[in-house]
HTML snippet that shows the backbone in 3Dmol.js (N, CA, C, O; Angstrom):
<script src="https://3Dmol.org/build/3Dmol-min.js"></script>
<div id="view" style="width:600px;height:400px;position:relative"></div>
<script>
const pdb = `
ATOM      1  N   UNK A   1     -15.585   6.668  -4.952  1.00  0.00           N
ATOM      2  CA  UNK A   1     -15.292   5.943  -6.179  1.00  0.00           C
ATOM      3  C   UNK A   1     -14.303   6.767  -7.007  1.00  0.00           C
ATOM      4  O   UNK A   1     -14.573   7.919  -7.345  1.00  0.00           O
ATOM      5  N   UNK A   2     -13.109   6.138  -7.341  1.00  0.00           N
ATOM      6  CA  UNK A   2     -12.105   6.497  -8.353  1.00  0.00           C
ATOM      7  C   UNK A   2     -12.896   7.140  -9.625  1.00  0.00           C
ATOM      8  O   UNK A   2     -13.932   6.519  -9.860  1.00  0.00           O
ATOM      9  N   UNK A   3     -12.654   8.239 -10.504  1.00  0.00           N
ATOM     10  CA  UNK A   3     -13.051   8.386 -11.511  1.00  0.00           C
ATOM     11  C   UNK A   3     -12.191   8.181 -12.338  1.00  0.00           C
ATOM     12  O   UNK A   3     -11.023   8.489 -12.102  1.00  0.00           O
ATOM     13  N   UNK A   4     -12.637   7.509 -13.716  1.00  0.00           N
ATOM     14  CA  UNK A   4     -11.666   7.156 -14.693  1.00  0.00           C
ATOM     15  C   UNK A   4     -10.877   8.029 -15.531  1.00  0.00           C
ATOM     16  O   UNK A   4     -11.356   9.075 -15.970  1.00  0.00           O
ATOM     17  N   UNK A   5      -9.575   7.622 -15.803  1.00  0.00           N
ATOM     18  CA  UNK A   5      -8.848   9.033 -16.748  1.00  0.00           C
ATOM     19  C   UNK A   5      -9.348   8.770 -17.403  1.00  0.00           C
ATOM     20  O   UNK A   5     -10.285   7.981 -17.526  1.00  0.00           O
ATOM     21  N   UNK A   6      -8.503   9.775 -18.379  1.00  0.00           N
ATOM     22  CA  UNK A   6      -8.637  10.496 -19.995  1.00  0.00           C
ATOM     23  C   UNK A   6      -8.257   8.875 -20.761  1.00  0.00           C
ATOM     24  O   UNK A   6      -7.105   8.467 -20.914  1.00  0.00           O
ATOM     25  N   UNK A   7      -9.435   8.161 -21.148  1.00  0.00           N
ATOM     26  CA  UNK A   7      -9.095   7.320 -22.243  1.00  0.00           C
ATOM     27  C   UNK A   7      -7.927   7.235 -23.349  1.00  0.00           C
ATOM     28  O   UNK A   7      -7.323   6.215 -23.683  1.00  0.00           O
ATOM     29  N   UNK A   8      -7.778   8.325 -23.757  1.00  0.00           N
ATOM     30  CA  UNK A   8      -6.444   8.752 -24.370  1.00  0.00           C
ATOM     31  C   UNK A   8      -5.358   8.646 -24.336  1.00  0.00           C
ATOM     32  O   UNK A   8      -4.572   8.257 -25.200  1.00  0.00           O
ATOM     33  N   UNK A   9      -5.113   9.182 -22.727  1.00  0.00           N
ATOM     34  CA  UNK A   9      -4.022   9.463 -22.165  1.00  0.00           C
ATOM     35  C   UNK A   9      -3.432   7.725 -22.203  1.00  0.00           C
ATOM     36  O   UNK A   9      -2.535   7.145 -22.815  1.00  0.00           O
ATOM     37  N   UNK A  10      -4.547   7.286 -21.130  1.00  0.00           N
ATOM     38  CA  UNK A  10      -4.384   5.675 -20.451  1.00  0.00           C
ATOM     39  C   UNK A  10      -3.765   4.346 -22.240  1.00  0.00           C
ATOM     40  O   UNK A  10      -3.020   3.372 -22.346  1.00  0.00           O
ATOM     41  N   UNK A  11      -4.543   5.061 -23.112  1.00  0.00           N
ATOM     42  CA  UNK A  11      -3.968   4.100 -24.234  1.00  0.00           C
ATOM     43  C   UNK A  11      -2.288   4.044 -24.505  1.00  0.00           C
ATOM     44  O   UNK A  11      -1.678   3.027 -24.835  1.00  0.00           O
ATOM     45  N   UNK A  12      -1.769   5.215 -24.312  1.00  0.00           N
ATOM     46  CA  UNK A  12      -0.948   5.369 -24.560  1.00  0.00           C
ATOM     47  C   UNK A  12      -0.295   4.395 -23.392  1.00  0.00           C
ATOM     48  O   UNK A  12      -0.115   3.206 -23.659  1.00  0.00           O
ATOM     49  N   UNK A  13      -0.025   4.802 -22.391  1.00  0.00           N
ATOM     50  CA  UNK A  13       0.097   4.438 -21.315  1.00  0.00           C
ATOM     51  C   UNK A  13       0.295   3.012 -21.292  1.00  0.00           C
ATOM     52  O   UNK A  13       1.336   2.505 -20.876  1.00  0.00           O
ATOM     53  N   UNK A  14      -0.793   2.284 -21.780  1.00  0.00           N
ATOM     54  CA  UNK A  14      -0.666   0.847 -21.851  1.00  0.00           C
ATOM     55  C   UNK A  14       0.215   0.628 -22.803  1.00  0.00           C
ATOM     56  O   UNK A  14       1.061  -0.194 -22.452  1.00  0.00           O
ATOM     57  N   UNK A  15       0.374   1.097 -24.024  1.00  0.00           N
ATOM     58  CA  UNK A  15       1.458   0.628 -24.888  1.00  0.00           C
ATOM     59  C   UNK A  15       2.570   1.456 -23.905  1.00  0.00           C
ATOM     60  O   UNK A  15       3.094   0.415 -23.509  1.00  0.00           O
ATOM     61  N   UNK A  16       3.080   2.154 -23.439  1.00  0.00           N
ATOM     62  CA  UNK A  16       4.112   2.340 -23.413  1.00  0.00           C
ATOM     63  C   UNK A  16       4.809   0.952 -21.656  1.00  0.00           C
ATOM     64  O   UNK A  16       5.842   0.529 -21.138  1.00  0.00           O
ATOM     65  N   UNK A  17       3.416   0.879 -21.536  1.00  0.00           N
ATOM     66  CA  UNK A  17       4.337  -0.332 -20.150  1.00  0.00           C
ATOM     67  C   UNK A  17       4.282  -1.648 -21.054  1.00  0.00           C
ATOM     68  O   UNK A  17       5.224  -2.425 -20.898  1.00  0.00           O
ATOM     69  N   UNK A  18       3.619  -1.882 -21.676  1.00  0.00           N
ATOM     70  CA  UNK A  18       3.697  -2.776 -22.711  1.00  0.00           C
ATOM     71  C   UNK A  18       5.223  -2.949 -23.598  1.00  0.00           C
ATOM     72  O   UNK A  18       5.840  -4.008 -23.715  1.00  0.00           O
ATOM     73  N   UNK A  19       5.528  -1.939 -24.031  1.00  0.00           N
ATOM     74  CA  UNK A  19       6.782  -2.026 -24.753  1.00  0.00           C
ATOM     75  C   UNK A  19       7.830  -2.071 -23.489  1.00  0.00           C
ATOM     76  O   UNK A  19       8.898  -2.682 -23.511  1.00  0.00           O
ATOM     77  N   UNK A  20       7.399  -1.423 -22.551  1.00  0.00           N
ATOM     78  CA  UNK A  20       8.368  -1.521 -21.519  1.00  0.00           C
ATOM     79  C   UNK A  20       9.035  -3.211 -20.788  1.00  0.00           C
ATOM     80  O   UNK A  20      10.113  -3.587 -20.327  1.00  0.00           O
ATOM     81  N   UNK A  21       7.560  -3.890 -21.054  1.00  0.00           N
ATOM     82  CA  UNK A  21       7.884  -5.217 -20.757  1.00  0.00           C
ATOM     83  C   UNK A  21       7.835  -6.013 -21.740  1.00  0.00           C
ATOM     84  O   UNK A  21       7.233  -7.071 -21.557  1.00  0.00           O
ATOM     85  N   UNK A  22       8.503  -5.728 -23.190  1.00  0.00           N
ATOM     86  CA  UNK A  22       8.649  -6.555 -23.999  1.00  0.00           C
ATOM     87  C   UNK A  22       7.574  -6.858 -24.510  1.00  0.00           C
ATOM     88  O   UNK A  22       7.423  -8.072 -24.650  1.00  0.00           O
ATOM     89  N   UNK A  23       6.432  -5.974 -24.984  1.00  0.00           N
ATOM     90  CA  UNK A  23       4.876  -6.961 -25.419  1.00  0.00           C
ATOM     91  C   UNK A  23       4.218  -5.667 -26.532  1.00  0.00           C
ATOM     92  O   UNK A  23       3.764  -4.529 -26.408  1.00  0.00           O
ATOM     93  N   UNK A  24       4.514  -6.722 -27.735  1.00  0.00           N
ATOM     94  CA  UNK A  24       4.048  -5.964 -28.710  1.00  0.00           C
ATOM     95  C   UNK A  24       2.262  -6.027 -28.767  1.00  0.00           C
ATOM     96  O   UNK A  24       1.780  -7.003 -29.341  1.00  0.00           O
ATOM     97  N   UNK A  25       1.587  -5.288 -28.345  1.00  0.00           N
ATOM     98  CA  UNK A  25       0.142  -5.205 -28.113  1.00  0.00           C
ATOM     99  C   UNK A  25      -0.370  -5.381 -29.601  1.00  0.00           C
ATOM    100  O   UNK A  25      -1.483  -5.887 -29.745  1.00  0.00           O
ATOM    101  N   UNK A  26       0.449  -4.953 -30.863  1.00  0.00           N
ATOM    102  CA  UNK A  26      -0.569  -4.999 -31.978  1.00  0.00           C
ATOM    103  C   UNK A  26      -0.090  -6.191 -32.358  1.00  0.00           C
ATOM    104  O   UNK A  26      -0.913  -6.585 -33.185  1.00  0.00           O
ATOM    105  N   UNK A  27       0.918  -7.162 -32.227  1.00  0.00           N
ATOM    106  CA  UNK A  27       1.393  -8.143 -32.661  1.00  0.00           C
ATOM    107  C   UNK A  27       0.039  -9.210 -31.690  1.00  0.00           C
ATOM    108  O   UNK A  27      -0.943  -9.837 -32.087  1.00  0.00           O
ATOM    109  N   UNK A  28       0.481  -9.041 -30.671  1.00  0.00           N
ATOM    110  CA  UNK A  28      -0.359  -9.742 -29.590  1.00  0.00           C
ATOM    111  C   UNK A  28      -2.167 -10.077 -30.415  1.00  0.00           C
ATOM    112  O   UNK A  28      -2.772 -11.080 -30.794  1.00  0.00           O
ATOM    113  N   UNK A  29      -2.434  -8.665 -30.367  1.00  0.00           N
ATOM    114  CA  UNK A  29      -3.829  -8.731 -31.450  1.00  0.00           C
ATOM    115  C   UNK A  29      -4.093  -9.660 -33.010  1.00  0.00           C
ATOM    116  O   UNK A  29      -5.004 -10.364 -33.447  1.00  0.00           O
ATOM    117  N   UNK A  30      -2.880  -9.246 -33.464  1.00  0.00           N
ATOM    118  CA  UNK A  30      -3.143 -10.008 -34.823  1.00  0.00           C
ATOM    119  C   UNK A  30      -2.939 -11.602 -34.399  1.00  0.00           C
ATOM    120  O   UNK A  30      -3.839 -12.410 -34.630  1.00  0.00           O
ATOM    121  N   UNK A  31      -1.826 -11.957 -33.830  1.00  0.00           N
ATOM    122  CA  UNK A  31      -1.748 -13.307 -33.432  1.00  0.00           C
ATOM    123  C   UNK A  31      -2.836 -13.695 -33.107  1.00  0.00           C
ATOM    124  O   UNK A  31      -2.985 -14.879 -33.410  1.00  0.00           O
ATOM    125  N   UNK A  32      -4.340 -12.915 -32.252  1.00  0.00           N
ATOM    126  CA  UNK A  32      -5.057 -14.115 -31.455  1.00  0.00           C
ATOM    127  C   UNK A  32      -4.920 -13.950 -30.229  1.00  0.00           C
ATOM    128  O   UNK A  32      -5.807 -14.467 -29.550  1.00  0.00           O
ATOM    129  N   UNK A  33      -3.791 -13.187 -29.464  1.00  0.00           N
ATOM    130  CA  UNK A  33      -3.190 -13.669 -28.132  1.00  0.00           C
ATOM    131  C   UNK A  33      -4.214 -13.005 -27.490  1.00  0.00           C
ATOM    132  O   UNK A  33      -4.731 -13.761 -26.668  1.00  0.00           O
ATOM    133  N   UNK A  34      -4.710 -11.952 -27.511  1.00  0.00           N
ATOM    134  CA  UNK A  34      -5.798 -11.016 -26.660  1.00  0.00           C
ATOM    135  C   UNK A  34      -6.747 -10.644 -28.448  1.00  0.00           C
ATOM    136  O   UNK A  34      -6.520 -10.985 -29.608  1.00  0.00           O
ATOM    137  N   UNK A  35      -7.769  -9.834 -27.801  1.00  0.00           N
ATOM    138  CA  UNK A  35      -8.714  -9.309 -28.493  1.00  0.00           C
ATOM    139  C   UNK A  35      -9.027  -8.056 -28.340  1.00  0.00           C
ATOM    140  O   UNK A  35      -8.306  -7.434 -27.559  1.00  0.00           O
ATOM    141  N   UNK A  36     -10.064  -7.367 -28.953  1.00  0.00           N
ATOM    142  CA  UNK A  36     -10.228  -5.734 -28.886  1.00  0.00           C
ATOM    143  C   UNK A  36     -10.969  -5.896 -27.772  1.00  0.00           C
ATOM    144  O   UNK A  36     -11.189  -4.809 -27.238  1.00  0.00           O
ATOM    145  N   UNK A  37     -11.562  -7.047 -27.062  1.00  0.00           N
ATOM    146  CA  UNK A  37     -12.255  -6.284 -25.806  1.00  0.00           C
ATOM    147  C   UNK A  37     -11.360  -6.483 -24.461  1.00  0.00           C
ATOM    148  O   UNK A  37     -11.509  -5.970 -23.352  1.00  0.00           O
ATOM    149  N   UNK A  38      -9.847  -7.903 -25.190  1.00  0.00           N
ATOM    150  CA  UNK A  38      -9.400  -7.710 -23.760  1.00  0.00           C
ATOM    151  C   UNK A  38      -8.405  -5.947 -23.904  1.00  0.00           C
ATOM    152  O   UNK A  38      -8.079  -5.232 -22.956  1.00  0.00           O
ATOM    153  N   UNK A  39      -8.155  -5.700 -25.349  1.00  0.00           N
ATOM    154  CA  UNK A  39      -7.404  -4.284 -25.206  1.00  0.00           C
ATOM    155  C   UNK A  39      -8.083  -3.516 -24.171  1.00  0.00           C
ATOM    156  O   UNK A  39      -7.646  -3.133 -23.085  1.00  0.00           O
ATOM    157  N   UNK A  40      -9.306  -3.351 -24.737  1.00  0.00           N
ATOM    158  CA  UNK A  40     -10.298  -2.189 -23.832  1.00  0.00           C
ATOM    159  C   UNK A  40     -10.351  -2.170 -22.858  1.00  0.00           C
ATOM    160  O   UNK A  40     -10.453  -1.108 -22.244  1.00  0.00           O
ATOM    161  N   UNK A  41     -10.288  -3.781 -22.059  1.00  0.00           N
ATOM    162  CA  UNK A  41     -10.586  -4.073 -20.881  1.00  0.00           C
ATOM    163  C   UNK A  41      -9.393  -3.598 -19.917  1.00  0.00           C
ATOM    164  O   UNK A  41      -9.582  -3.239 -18.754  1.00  0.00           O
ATOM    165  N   UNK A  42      -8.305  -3.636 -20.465  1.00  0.00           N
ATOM    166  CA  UNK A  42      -6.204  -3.232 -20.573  1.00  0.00           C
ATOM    167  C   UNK A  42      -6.480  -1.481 -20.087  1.00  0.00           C
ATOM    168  O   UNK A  42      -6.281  -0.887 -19.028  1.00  0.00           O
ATOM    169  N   UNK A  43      -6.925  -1.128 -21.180  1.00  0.00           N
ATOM    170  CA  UNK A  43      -6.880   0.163 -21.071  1.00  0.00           C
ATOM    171  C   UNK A  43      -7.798   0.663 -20.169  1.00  0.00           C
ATOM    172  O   UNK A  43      -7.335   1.573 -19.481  1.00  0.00           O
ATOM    173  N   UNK A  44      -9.477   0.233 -19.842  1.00  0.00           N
ATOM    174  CA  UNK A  44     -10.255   0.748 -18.707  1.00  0.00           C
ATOM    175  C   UNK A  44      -9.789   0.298 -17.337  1.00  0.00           C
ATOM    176  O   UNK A  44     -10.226   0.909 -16.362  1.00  0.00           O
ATOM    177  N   UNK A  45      -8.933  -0.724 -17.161  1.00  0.00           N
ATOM    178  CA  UNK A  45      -8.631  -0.965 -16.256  1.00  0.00           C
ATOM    179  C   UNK A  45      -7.252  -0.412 -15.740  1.00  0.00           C
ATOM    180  O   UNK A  45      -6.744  -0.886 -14.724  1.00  0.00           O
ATOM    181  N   UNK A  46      -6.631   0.637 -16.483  1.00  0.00           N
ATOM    182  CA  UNK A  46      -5.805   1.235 -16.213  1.00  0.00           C
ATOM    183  C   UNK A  46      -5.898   2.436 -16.203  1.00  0.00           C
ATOM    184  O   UNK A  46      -4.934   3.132 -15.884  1.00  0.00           O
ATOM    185  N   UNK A  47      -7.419   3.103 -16.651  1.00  0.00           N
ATOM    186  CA  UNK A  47      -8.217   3.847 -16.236  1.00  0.00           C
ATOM    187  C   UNK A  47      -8.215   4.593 -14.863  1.00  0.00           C
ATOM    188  O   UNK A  47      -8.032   5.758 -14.513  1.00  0.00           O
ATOM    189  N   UNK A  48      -8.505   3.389 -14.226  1.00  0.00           N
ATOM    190  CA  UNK A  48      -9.065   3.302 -13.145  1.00  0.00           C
ATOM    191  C   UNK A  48      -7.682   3.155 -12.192  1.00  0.00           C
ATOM    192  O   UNK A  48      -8.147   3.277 -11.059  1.00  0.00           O
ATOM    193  N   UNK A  49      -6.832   3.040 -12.109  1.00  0.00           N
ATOM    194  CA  UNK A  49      -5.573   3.146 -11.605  1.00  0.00           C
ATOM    195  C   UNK A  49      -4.895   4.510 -10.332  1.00  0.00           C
ATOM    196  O   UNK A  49      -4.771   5.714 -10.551  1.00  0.00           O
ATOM    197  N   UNK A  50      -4.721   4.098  -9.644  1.00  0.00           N
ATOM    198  CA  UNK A  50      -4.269   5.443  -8.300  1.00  0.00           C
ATOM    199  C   UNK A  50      -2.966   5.504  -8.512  1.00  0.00           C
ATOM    200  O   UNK A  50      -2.430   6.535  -8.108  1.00  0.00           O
ATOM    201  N   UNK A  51      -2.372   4.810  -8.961  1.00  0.00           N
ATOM    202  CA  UNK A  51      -0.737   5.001  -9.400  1.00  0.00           C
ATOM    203  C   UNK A  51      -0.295   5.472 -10.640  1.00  0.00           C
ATOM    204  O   UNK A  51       0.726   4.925 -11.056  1.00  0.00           O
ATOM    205  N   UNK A  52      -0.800   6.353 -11.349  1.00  0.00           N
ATOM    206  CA  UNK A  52      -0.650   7.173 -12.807  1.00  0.00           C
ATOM    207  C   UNK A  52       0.804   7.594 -12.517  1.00  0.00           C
ATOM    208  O   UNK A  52       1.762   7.044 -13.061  1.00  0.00           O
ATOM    209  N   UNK A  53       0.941   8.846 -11.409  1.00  0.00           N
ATOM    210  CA  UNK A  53       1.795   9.255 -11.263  1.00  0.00           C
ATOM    211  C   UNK A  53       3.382   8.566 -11.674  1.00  0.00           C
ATOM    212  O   UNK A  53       4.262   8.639 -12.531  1.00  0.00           O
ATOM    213  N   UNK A  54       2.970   7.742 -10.178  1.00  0.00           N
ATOM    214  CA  UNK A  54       4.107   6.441  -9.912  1.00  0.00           C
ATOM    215  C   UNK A  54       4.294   5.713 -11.165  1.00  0.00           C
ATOM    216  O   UNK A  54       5.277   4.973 -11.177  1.00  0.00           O
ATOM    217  N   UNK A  55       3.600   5.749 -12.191  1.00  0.00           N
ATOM    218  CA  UNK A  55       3.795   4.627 -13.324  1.00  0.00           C
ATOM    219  C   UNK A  55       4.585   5.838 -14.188  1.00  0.00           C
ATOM    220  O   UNK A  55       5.740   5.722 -14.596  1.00  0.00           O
ATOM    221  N   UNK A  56       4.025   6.619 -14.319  1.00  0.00           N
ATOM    222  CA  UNK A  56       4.723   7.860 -15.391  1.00  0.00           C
ATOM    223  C   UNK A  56       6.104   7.447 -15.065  1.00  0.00           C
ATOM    224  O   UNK A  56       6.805   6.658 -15.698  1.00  0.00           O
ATOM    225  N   UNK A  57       6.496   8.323 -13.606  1.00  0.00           N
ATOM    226  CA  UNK A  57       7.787   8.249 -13.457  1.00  0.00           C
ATOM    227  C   UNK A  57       9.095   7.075 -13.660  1.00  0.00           C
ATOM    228  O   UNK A  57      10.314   7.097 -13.829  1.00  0.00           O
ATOM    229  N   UNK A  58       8.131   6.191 -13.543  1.00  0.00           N
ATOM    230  CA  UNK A  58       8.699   4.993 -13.653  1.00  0.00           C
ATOM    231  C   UNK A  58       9.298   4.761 -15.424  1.00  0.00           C
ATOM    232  O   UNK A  58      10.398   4.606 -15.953  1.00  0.00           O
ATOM    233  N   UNK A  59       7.899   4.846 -15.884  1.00  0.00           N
ATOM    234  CA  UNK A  59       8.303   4.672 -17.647  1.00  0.00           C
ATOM    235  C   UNK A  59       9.250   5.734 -17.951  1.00  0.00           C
ATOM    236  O   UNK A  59      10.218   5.332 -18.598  1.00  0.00           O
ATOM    237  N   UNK A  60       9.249   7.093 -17.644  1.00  0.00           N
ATOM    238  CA  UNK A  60      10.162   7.983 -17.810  1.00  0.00           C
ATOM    239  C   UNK A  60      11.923   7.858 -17.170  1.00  0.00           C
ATOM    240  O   UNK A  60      12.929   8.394 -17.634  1.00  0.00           O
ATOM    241  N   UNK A  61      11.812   7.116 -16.186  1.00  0.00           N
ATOM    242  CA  UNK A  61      13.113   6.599 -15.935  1.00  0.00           C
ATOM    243  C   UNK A  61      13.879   5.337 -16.473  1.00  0.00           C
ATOM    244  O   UNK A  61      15.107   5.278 -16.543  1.00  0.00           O
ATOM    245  N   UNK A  62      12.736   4.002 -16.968  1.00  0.00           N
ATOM    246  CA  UNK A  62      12.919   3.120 -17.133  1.00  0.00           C
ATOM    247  C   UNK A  62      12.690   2.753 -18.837  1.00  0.00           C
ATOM    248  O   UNK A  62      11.597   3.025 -19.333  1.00  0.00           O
ATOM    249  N   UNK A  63      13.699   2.170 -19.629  1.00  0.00           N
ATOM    250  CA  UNK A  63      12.802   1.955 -21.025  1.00  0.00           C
ATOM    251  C   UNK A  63      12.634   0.455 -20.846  1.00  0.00           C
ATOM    252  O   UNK A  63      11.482   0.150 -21.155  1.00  0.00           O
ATOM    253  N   UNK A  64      13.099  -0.225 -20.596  1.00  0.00           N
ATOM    254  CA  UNK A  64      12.918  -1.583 -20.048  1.00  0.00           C
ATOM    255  C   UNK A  64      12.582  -2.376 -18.921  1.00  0.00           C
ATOM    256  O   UNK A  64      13.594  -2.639 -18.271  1.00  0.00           O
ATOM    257  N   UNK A  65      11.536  -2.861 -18.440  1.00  0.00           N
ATOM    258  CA  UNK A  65      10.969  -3.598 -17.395  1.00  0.00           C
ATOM    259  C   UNK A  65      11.683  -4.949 -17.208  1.00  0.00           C
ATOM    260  O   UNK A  65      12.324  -5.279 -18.206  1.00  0.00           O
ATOM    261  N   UNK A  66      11.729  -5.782 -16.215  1.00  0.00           N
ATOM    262  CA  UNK A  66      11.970  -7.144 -16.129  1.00  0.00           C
ATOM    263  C   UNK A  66      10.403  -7.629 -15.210  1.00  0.00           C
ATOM    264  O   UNK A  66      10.178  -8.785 -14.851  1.00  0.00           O
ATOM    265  N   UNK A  67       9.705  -6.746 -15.030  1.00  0.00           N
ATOM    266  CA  UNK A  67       8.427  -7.121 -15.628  1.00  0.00           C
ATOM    267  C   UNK A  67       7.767  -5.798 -14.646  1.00  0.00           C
ATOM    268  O   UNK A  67       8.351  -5.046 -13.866  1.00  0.00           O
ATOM    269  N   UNK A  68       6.316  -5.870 -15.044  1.00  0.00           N
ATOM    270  CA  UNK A  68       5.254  -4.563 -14.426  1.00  0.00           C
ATOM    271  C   UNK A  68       5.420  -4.311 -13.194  1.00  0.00           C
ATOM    272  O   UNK A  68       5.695  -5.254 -12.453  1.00  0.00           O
ATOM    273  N   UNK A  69       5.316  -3.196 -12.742  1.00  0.00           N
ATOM    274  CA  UNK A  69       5.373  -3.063 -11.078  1.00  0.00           C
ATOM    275  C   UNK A  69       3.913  -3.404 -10.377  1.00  0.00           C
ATOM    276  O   UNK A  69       2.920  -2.761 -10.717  1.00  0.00           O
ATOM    277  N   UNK A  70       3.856  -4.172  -9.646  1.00  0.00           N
ATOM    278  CA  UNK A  70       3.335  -4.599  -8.674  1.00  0.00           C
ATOM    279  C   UNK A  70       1.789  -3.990  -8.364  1.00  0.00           C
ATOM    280  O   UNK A  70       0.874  -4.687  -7.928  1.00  0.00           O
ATOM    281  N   UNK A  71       1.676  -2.481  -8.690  1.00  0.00           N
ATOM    282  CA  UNK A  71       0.376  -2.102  -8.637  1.00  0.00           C
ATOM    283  C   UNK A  71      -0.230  -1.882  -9.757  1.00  0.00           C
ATOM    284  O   UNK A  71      -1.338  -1.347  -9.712  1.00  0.00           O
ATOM    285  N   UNK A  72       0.454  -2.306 -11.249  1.00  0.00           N
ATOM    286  CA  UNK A  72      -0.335  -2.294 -12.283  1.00  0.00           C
ATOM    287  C   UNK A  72      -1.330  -4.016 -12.962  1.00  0.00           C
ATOM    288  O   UNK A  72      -1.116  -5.219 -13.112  1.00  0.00           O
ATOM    289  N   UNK A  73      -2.364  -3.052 -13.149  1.00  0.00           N
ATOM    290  CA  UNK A  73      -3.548  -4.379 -12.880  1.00  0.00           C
ATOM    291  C   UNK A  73      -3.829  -4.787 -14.402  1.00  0.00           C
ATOM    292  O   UNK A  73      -4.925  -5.224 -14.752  1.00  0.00           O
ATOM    293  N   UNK A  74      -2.352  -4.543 -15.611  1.00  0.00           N
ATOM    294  CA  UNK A  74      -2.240  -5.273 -16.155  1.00  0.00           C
ATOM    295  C   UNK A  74      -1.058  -6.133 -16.161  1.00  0.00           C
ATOM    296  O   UNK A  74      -0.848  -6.912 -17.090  1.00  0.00           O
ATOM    297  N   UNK A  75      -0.114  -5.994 -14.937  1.00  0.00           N
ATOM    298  CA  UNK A  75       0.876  -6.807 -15.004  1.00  0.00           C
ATOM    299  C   UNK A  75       0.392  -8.376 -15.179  1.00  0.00           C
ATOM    300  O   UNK A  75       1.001  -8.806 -16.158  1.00  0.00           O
ATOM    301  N   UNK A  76      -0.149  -9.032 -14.827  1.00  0.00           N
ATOM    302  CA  UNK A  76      -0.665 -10.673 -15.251  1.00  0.00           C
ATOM    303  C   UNK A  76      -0.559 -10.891 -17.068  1.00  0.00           C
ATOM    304  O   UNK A  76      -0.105 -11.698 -17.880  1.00  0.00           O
ATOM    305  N   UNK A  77      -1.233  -9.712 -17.036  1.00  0.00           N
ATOM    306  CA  UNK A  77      -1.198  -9.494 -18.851  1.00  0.00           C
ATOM    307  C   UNK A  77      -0.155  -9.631 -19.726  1.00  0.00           C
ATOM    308  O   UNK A  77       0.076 -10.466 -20.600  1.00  0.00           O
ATOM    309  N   UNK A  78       0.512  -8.539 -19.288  1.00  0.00           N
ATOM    310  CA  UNK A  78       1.603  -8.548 -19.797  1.00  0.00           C
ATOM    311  C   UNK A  78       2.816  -9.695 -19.574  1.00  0.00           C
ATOM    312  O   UNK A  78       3.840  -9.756 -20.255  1.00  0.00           O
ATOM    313  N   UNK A  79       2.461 -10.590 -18.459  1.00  0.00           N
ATOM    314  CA  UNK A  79       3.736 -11.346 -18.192  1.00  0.00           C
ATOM    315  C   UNK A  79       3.364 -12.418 -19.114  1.00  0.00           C
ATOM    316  O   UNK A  79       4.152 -12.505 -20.056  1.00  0.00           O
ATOM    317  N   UNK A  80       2.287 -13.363 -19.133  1.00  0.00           N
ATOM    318  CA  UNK A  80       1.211 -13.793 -19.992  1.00  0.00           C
ATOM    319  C   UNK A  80       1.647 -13.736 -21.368  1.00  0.00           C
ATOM    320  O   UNK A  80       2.147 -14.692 -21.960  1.00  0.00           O
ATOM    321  N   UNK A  81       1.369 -12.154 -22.052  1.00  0.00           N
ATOM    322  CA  UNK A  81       2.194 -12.111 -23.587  1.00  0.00           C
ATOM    323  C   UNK A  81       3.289 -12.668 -23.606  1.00  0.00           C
ATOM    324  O   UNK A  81       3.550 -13.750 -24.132  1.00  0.00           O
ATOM    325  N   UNK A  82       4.523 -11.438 -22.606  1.00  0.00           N
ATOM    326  CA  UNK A  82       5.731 -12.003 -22.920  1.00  0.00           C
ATOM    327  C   UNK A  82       5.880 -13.538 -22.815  1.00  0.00           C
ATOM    328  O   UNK A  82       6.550 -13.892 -23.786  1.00  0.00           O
ATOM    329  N   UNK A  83       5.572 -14.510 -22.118  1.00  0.00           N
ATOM    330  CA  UNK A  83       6.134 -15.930 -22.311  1.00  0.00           C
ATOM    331  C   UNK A  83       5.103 -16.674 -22.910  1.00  0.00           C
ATOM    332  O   UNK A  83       5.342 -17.874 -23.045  1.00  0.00           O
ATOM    333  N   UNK A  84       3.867 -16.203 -23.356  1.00  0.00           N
ATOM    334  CA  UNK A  84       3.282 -16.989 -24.309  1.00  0.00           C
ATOM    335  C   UNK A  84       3.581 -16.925 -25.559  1.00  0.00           C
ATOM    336  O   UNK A  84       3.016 -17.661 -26.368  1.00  0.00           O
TER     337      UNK A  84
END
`;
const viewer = $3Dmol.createViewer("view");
viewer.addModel(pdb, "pdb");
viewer.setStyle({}, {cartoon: {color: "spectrum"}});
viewer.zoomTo();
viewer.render();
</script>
């Protein structure tokens, strides 16, 4: 069994693939669009993630997405914000 990161770390993390694909997470919240448990759910589930690495490098090369890479298990999420 995967053990979960640093809660901390992973928040960040989500906002930063978040901004990467165009999705303001606190806008998203106040609108209605998600809630504090789907945040949590965003962030534990990216927790739990085997591609940290691969995502770092990625955000560190990339400031803009044309959408999440493929092994992040909030990409649905995020595509979701952006065109809702």
């Amino acid at each position: 069994m995967q053990t979960l990161g640093d809660a901390r770390e992973h928040f960040w993390r989500v906002i930063k693939m978040a901004k990467a694909n165009d999705v303001d997470l606190s806008t998203a919240l106040d609108d209605g669009d998600i809630n504090a448990s789907d945040w949590a759910d965003m962030i534990t589930g990216c927790r739990g993630c085997t591609q940290v690495g691969k995502c770092d490098r990625l955000l560190r090369q990339q400031e803009h997405l044309a959408e999440a890479p493929s092994y992040c298990v909030n990409g649905e999420t995020f595509a979701q914000l952006r065109t809702g």
